[in-house]
C-alpha positions in Angstrom: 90.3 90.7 101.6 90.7 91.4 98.2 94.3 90.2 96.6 95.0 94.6 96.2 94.0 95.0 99.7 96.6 92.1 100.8 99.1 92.9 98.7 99.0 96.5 99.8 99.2 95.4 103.1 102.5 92.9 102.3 104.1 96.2 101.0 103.6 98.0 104.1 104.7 95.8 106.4 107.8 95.3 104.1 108.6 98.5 104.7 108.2 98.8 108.5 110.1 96.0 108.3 113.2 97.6 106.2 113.0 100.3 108.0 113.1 99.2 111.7 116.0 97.1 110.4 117.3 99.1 107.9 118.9 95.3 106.3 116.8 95.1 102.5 118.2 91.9 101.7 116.8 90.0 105.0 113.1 91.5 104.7 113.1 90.8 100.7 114.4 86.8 101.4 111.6 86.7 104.3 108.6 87.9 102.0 110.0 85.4 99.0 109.9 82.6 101.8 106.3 84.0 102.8 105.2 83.9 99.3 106.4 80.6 98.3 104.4 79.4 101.8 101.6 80.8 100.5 101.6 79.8 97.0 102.0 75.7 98.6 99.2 76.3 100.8 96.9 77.5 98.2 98.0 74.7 95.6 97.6 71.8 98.5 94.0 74.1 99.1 93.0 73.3 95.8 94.3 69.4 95.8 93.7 68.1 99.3 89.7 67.7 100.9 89.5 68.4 104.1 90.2 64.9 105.5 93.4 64.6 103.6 94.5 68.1 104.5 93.7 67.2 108.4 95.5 64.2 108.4 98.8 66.0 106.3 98.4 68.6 109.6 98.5 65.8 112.0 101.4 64.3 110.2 103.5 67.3 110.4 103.1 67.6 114.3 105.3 64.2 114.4 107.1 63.8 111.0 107.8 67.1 109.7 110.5 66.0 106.9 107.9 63.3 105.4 105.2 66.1 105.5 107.4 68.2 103.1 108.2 65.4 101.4 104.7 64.1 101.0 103.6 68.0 100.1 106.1 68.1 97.2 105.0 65.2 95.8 101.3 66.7 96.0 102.2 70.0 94.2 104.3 68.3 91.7 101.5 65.9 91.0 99.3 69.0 90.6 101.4 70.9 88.6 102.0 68.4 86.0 98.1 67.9 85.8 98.4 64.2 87.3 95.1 64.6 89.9 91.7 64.7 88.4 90.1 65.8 91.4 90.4 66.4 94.9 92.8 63.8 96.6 91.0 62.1 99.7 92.7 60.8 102.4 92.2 57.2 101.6 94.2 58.2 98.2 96.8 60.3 99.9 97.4 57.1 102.4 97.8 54.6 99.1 100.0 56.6 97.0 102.5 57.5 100.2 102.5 54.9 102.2 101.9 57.0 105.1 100.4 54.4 106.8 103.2 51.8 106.8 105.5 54.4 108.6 
């Protein structure tokens, strides 16, 4: 789907949402949440190969807090233009120490 088609479609179901609520506040903090969900998935997209993105799903199913932890420390990497590539999952398991714990 194109990004007009999908944000078109956010917009409805915003408002089916106010409305079969009728609370503006709760359905505007639930799309921000939904937006900032999506903005980390698509920046760990971009940063993570599929190996090191498998292993950060695995990781969540039994450490959720170092997941988020690990995550930030991706984006932020990212962001600040630290990564010069794709990070693998033998270069996600050095530089986090998920291994040891």
């Amino acid at each position: 789907m194109a990004e007009d088609e999908l944000e078109a479609l956010r917009k409805q179901r915003l408002a089916e949402l106010q409305a079969k609520h009728g609370d503006p506040g709760d359905a505007a903090q639930q799309e921000a949440k939904h937006r900032e969900a999506e903005m980390r998935n698509s920046i760990l997209a971009q940063v993570l190969d599929q190996s090191a993105r498998a292993r950060l799903s695995n990781l969540a199913l039994v450490k959720p807090e170092k997941t988020k932890a690990v995550e930030n420390y991706l984006i932020q990497m990212a962001r600040y233009g630290q990564l010069s590539g794709k990070v693998c999952q033998w270069y996600q398991l050095k530089t986090t120490n998920i291994g040891r714990s």
